[in-house]
DSSP file (Angstrom, degrees, kcal/mol; ACC not computed):
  #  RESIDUE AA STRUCTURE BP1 BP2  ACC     N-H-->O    O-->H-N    N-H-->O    O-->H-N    TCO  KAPPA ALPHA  PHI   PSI    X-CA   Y-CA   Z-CA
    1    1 A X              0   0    0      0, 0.0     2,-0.3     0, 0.0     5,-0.1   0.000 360.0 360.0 360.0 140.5  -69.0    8.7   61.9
    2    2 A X    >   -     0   0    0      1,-0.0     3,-3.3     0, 0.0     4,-0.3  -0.731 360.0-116.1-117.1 154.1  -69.8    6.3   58.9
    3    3 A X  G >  S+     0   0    0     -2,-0.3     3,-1.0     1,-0.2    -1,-0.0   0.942 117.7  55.3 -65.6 -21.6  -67.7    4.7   56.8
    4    4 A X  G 3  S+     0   0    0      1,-0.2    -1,-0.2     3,-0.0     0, 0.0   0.432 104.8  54.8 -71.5  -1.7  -69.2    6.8   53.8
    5    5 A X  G <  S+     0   0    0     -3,-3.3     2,-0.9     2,-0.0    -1,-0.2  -0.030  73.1 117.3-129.3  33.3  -68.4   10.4   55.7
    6    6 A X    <   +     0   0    0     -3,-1.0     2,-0.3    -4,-0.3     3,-0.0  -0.832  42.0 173.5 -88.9 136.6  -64.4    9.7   56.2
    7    7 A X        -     0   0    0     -2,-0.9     3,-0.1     3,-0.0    -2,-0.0  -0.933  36.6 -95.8-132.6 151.1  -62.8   12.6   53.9
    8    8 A X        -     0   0    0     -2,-0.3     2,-0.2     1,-0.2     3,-0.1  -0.133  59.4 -86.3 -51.7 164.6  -58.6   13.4   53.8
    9    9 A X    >>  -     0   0    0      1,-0.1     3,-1.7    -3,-0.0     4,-0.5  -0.574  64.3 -76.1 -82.9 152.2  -57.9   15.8   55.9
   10   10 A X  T 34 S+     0   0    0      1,-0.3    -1,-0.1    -2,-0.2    -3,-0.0  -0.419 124.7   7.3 -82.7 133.4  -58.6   19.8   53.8
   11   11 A X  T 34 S+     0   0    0     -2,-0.1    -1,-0.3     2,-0.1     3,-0.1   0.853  95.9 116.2  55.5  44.2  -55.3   20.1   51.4
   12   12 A X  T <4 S+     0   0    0     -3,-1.7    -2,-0.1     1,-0.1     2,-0.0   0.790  82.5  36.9 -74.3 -58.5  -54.0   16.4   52.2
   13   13 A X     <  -     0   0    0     -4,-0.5     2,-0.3     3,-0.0    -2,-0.1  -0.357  68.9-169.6 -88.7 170.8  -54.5   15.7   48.4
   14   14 A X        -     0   0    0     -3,-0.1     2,-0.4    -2,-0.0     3,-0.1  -0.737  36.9-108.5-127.0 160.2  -53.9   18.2   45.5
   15   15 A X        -     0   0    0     -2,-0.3     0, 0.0     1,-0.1     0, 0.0  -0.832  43.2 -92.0-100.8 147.3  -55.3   17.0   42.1
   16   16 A X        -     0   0    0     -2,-0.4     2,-0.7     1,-0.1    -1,-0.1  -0.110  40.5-105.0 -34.1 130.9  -52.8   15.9   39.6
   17   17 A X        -     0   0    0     -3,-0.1     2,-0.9     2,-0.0    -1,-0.1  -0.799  25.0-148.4 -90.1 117.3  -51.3   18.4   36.9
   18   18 A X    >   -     0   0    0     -2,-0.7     3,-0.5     1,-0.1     9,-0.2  -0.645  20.2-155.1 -85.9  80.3  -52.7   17.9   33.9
   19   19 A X  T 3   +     0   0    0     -2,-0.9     9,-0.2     1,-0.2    -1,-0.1  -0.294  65.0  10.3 -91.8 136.8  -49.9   18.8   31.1
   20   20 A X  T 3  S+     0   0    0      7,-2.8     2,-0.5     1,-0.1     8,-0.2   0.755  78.9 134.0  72.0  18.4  -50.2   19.7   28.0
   21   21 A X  S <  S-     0   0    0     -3,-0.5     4,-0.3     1,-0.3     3,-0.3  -0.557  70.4 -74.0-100.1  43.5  -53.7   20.2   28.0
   22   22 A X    >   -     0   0    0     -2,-0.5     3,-0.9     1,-0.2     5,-0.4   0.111  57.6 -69.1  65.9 168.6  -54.3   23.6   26.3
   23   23 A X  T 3  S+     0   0    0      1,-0.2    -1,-0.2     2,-0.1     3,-0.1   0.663 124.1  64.5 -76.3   3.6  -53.7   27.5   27.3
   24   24 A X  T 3  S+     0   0    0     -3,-0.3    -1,-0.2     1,-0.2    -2,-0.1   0.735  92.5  54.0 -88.3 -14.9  -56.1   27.4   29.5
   25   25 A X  S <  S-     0   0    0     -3,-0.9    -1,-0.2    -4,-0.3    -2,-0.1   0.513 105.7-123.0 -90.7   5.9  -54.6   25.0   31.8
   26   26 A X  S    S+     0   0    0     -4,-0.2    -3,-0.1    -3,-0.1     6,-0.1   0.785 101.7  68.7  60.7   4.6  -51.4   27.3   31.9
   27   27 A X        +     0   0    0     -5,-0.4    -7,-2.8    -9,-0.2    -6,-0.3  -0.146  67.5 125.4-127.8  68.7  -49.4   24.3   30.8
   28   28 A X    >   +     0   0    0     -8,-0.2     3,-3.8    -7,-0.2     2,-1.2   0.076  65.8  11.6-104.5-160.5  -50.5   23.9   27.7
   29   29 A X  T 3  S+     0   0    0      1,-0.3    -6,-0.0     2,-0.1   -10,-0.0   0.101 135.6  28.5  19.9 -68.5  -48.2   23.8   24.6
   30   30 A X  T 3  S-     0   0    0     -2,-1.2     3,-0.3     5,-0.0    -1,-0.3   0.881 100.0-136.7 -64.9 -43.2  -44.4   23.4   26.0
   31   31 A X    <   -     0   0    0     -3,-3.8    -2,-0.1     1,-0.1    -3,-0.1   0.942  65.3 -55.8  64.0  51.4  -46.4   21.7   28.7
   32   32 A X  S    S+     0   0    0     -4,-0.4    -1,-0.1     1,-0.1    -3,-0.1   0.552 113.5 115.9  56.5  23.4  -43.9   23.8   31.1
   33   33 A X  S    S-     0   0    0     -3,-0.3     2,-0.2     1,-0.2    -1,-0.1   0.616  78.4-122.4 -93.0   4.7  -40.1   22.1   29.3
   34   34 A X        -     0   0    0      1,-0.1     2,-0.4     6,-0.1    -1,-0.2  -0.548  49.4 -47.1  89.5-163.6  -39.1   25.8   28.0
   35   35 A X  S    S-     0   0    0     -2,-0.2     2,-0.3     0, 0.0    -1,-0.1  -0.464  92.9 -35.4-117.9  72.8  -38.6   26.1   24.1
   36   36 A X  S    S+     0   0    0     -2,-0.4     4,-0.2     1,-0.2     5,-0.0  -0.926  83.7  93.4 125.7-148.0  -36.3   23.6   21.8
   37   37 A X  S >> S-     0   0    0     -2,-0.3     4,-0.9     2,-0.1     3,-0.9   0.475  86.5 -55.4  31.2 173.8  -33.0   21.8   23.0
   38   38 A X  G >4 S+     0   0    0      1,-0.3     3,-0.5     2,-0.2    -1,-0.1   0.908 125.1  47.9 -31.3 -80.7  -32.0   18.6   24.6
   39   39 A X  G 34 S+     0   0    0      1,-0.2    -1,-0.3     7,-0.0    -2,-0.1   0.792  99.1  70.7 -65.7  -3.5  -34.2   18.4   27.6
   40   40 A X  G <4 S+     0   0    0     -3,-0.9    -1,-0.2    -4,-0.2    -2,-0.2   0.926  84.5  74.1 -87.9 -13.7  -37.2   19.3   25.9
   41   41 A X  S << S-     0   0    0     -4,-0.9     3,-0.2    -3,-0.5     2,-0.1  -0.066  88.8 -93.5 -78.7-165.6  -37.8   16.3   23.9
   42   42 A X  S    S+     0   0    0      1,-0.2    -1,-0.1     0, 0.0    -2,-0.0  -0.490  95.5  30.9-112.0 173.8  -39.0   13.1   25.1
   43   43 A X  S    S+     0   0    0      1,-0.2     2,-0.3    -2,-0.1    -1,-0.2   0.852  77.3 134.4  34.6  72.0  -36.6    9.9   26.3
   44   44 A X        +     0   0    0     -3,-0.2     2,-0.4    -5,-0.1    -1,-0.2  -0.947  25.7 170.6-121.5 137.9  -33.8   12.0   27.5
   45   45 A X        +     0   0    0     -2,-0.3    -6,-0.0     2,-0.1     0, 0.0  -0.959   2.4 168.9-135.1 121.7  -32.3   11.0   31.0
   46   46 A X    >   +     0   0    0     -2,-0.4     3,-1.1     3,-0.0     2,-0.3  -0.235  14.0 160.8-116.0  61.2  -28.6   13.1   31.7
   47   47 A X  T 3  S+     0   0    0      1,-0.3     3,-0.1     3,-0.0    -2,-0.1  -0.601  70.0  18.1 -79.4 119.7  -28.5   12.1   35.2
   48   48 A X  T 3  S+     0   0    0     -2,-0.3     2,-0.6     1,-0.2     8,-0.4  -0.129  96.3 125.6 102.2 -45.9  -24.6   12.8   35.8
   49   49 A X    <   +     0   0    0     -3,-1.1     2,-0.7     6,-0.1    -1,-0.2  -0.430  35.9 175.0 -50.8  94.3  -24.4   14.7   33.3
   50   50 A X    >   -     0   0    0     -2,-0.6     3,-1.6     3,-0.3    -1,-0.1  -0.405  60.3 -82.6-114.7  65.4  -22.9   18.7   33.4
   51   51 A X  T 3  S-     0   0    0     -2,-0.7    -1,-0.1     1,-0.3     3,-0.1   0.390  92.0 -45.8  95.0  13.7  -22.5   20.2   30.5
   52   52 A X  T 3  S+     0   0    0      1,-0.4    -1,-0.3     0, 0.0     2,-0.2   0.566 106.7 126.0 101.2   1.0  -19.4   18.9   29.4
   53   53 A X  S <  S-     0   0    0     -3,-1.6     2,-0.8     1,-0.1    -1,-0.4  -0.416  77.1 -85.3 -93.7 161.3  -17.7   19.5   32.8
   54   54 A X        -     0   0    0     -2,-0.2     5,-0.2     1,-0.1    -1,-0.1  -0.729  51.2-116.4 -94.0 119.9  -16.1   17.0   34.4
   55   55 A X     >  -     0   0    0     -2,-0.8     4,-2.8     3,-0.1    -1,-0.1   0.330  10.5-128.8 -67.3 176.0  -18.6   15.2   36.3
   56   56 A X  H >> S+     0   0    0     -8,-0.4     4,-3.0     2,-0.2     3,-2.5   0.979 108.4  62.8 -53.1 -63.0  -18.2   15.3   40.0
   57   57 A X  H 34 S+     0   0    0      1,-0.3    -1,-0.2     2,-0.2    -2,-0.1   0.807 114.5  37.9 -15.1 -64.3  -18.5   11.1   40.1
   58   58 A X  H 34 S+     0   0    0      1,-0.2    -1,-0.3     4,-0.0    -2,-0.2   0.561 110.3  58.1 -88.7  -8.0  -15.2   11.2   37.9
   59   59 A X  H << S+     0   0    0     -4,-2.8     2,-0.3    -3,-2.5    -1,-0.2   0.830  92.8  91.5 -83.0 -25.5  -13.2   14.6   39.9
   60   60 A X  S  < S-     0   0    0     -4,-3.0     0, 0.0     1,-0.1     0, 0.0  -0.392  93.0-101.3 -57.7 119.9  -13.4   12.6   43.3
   61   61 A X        -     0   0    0     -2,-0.3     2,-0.5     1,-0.1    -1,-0.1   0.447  30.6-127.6   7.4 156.6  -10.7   10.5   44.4
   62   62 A X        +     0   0    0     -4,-0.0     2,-0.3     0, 0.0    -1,-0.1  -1.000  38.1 175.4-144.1 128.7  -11.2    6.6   43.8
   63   63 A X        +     0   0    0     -2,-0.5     0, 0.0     0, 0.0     0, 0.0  -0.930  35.5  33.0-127.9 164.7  -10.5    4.1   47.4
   64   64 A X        -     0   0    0     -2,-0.3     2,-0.3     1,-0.1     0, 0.0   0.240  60.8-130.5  90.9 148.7  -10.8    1.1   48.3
   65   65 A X        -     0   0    0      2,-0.0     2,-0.8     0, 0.0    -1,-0.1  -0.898  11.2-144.5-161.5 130.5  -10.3   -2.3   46.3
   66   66 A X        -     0   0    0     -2,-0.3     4,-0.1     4,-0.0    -2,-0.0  -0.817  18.1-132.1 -96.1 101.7  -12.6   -5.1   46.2
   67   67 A X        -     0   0    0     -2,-0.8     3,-0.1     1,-0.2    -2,-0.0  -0.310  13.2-152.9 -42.7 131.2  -10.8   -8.4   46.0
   68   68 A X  S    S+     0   0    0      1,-0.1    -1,-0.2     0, 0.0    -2,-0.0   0.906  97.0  43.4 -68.0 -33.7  -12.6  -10.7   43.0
   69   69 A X  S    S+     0   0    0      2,-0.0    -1,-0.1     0, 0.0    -2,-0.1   0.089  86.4 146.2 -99.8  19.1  -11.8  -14.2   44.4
   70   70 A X        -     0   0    0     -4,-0.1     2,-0.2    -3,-0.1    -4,-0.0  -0.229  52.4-117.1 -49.4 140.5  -12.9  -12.8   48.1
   71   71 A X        -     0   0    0     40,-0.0     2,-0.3    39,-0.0    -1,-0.1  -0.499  19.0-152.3 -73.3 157.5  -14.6  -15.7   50.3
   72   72 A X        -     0   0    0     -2,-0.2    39,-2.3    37,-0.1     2,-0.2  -0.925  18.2-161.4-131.0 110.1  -18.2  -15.0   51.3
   73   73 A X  B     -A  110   0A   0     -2,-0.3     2,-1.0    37,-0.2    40,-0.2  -0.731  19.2-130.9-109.1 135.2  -18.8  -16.9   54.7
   74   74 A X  E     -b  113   0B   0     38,-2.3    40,-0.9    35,-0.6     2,-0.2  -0.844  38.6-156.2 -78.8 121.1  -22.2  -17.8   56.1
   75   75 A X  E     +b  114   0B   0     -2,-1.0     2,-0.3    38,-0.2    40,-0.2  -0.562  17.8 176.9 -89.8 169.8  -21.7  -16.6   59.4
   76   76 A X  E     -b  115   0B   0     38,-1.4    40,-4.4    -2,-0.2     2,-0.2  -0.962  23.7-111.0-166.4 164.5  -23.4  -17.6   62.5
   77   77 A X  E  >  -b  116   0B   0     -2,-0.3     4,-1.9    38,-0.2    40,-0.2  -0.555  16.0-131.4 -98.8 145.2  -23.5  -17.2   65.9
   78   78 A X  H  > S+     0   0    0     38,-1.8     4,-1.1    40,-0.4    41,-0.2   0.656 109.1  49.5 -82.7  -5.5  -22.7  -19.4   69.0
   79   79 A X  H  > S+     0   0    0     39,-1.2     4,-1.2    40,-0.2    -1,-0.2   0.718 111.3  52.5 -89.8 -31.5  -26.4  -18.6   71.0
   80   80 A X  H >> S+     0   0    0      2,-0.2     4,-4.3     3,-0.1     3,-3.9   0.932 110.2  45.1 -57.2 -71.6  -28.3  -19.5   67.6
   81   81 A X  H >X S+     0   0    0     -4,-1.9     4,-1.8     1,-0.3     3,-1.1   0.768 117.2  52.1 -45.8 -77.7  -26.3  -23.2   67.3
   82   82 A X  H 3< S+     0   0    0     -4,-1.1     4,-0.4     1,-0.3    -1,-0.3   0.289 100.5  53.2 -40.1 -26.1  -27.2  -23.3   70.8
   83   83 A X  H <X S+     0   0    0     -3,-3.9     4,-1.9    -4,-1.2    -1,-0.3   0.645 107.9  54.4 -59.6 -51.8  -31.2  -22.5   70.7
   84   84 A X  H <<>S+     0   0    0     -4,-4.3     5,-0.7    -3,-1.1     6,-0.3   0.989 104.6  58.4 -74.3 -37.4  -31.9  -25.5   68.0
   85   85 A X  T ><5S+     0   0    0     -4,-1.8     3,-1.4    -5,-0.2    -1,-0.3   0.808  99.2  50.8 -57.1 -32.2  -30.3  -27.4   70.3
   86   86 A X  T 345S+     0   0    0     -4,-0.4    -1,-0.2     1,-0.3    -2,-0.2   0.736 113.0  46.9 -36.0 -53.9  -32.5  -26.7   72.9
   87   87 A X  T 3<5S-     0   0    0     -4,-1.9     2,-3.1     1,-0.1    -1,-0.3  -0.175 112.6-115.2-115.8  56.2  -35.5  -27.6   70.8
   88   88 A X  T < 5S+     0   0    0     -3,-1.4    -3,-0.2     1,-0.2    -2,-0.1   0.066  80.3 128.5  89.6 -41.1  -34.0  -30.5   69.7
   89   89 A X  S   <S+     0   0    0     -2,-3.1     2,-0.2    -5,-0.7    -1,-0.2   0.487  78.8  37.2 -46.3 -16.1  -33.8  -29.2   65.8
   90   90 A X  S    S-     0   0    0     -6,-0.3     2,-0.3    -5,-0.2    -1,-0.2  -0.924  81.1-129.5-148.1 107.7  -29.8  -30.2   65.9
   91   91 A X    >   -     0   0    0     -2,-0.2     3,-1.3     1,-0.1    -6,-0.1  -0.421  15.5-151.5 -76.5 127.5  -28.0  -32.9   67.5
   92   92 A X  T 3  S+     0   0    0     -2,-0.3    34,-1.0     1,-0.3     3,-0.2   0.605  85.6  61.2 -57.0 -19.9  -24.9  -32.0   69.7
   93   93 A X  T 3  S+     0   0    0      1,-0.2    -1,-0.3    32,-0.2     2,-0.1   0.187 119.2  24.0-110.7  38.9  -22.7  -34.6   69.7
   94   94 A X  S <  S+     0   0    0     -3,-1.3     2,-0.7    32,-0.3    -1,-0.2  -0.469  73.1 163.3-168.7 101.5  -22.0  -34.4   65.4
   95   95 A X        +     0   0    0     -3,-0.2    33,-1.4    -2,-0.1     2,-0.2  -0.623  14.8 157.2-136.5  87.8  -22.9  -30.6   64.2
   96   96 A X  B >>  -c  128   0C   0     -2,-0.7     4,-0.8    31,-0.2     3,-0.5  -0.676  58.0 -88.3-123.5-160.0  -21.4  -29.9   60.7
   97   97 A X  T 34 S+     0   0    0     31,-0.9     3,-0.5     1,-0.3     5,-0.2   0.813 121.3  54.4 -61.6 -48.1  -21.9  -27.7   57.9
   98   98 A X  T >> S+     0   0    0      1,-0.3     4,-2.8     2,-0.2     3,-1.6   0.960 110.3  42.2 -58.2 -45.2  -24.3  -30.0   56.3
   99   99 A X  H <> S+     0   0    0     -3,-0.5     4,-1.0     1,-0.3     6,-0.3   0.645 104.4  63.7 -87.6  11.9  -26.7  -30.4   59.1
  100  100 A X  H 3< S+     0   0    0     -4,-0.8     6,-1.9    -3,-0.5    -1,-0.3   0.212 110.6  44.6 -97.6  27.3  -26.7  -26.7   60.1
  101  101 A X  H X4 S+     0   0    0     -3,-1.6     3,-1.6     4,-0.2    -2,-0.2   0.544 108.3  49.8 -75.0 -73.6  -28.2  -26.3   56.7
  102  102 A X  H 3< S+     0   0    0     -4,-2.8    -2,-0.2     1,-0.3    -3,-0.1   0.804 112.0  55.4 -46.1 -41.9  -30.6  -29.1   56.8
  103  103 A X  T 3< S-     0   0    0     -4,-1.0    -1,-0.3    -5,-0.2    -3,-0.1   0.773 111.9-119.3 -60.2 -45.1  -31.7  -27.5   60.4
  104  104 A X  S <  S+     0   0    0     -3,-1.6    -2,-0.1     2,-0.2    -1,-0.1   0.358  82.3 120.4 129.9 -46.0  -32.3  -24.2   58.9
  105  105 A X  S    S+     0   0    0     -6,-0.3     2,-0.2   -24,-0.0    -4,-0.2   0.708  81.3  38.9 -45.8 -32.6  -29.8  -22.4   60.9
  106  106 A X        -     0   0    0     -6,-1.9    -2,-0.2     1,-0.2     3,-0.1  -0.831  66.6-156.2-129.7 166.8  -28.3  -21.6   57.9
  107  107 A X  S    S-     0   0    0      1,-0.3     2,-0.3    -2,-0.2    -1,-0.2   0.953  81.1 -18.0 -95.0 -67.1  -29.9  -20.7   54.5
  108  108 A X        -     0   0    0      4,-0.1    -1,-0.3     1,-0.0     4,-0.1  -0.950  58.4-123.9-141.6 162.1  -26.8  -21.8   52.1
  109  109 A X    >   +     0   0    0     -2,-0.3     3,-5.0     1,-0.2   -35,-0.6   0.737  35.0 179.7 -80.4 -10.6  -22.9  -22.5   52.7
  110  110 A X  B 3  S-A   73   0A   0      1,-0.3   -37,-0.2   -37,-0.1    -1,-0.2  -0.275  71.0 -18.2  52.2-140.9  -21.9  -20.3   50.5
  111  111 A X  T 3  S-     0   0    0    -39,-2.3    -1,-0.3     1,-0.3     2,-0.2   0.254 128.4 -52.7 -95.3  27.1  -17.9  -20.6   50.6
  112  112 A X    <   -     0   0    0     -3,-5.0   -38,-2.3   -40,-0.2     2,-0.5  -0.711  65.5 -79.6 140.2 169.0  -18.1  -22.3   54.0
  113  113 A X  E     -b   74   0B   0     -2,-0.2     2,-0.4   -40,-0.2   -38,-0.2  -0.797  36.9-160.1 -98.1  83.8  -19.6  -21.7   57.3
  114  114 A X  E     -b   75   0B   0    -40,-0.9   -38,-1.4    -2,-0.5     2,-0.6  -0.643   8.2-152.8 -49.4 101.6  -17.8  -19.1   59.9
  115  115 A X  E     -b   76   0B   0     16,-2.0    18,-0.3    -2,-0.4     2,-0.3  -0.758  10.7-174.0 -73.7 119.9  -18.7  -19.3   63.9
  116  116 A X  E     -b   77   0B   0    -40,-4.4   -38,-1.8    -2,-0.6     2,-0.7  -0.840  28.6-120.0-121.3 173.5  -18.4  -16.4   65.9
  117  117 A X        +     0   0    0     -2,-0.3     2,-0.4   -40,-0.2     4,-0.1   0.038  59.3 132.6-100.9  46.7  -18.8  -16.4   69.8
  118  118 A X        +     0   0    0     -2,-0.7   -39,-1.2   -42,-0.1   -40,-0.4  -0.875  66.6  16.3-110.6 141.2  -21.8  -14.0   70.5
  119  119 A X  S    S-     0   0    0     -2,-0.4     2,-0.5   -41,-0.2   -40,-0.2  -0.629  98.1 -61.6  90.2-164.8  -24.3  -15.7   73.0
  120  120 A X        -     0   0    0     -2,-0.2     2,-1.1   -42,-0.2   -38,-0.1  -0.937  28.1-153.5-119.8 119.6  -23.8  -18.4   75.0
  121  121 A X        +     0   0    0     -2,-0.5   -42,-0.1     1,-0.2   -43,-0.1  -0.710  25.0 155.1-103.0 125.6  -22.9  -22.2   74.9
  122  122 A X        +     0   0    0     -2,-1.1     2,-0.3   -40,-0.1    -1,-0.2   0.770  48.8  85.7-111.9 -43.4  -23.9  -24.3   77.4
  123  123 A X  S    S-     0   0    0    -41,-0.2     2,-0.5     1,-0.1    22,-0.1  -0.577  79.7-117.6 -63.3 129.2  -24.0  -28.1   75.4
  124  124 A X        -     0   0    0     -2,-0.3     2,-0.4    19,-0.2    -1,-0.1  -0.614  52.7-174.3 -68.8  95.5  -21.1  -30.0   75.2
  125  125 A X        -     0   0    0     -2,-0.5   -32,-0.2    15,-0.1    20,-0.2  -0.842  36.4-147.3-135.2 111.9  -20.9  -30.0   71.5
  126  126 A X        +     0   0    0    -34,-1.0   -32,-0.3    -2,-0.4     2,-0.3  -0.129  32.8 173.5 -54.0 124.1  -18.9  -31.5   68.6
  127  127 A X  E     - d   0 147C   0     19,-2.3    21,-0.7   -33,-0.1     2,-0.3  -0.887  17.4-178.3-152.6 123.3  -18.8  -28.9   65.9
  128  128 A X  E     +cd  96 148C   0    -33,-1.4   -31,-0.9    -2,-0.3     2,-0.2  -0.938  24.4 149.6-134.2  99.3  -16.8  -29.1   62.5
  129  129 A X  E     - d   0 149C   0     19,-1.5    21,-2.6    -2,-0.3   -15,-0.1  -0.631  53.6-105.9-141.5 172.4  -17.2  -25.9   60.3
  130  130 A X  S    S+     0   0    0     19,-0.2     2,-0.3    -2,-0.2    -1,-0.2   0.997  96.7  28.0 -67.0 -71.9  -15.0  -23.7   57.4
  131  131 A X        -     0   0    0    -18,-0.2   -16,-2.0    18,-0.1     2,-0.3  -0.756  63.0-170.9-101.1 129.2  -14.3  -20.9   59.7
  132  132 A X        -     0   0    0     -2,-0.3     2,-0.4   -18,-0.3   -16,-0.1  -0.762  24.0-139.8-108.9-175.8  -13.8  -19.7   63.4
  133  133 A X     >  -     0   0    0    -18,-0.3     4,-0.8    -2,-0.3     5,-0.4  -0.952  28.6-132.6-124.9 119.9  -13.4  -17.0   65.8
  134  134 A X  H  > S+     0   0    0     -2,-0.4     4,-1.8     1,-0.2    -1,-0.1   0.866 113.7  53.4 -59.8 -25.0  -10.6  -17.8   68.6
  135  135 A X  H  > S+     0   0    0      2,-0.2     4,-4.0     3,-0.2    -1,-0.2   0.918 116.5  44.8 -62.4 -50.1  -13.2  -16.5   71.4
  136  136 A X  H  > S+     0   0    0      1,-0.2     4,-1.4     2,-0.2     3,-0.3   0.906 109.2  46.4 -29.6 -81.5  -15.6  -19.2   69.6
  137  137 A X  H  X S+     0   0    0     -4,-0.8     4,-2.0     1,-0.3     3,-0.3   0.710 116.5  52.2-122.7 -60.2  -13.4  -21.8   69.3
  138  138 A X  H  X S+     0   0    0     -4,-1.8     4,-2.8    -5,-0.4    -1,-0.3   0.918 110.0  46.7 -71.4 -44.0  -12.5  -20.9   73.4
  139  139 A X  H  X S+     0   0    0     -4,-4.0     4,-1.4    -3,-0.3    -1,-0.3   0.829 106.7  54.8 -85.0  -6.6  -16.1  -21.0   74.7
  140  140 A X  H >X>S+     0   0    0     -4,-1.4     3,-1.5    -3,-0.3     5,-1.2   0.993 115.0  46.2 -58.9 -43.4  -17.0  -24.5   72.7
  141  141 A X  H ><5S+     0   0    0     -4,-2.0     3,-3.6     1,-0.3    -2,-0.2   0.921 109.9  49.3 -40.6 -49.5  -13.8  -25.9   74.8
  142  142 A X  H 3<5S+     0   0    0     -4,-2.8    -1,-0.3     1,-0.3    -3,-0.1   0.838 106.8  56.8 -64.6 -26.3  -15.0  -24.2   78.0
  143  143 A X  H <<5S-     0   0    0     -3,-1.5    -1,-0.3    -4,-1.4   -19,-0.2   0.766 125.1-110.6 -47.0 -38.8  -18.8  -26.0   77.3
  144  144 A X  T <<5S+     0   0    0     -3,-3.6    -3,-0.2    -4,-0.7    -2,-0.1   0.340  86.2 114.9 102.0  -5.8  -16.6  -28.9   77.3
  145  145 A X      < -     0   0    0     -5,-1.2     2,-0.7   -20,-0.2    -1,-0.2  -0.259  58.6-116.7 -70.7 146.9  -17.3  -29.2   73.7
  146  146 A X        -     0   0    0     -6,-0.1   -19,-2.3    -2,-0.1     2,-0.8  -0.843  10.1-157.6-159.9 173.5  -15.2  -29.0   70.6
  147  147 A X  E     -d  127   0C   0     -2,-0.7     2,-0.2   -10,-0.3   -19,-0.2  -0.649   9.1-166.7-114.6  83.3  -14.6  -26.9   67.3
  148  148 A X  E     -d  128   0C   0     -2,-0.8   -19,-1.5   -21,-0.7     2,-0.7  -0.328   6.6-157.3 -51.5 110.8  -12.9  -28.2   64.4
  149  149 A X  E     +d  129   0C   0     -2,-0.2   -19,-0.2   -21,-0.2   -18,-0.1  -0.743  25.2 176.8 -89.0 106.4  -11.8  -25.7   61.6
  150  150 A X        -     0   0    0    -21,-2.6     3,-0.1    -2,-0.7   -21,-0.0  -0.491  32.7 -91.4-110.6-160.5  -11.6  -27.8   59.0
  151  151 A X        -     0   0    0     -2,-0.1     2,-0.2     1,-0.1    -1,-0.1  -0.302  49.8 -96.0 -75.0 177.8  -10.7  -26.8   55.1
  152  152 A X        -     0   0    0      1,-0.1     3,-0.4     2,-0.1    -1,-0.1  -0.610  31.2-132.6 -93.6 164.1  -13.5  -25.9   52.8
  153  153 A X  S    S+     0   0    0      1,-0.3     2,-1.0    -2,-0.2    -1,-0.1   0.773  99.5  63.0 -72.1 -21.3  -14.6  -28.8   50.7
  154  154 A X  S    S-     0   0    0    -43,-0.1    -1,-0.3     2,-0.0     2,-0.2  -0.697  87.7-174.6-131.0  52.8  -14.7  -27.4   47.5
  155  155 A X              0   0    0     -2,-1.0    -2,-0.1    -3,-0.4    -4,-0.0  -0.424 360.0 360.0 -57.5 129.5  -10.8  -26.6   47.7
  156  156 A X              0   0    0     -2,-0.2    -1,-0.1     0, 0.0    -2,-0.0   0.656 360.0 360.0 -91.6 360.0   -8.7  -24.8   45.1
């Protein structure tokens, strides 16, 4: 086989339908949108829309309430923190919001930094951060380590 005799497999592709293209192409004139009204003209979208009915969106039930002033916490995990240490990328005995940024670990602080305890800590490590998890907060101790919650900086 050559690269010049690869073909689709017979009836992968279909050719495009050509609309509006005369009677002969059997969509010619309406170019298959039926005769007059709303949808047949151009730049109409009534996605939602039923006829005057009440759409569905608005007969359903409404849940649920989204706080506006809600925190948004970078979270992270106690096996990450623990991996840059291991190559070195983060020092253990001073580890706070700012340098787990500068490291990488985290992309931005958003309204503070959150630890939670999935993975393992093995380094004895000083760690001072917005948020924690009390299973967190129990396995820096057990490292020998400890986790300071402190407030967020940017207080209100």
């Amino acid at each position: 086989m050559k690269l010049h005799e690869l073909r689709d497999n017979p009836g992968a592709t279909k050719p495009r339908k050509r609309i509006g293209r005369g009677p002969g192409s059997g969509t010619g004139k309406t170019g298959g949108r039926g005769i007059k009204g709303q949808k047949s003209r151009s730049g109409v979208a009534i996605n939602g829309y039923e006829g005057g009915q009440m759409p569905l969106y608005q007969r359903l039930p409404k849940r649920g309430f989204n706080k506006p002033n809600r925190k948004k916490f970078a979270v992270i995990n106690l096996g990450l923190i623990q991996k840059f240490i291991d190559e070195k990328k983060i020092d253990a005995k001073k580890i706070d919001e700012d340098t787990l940024v500068a490291s990488g670990l985290v992309r931005r602080k958003l309204d503070g930094i959150r630890v939670l305890a999935k993975g393992e800590l093995t380094a004895k490590a000083n760690i001072t951060v917005t948020g924690a998890s009390k299973s967190a907060i129990e396995a820096v101790e057990k490292a020998g380590g400890k986790l300071t919650v402190a407030a967020p900086a940017a207080a209100e």
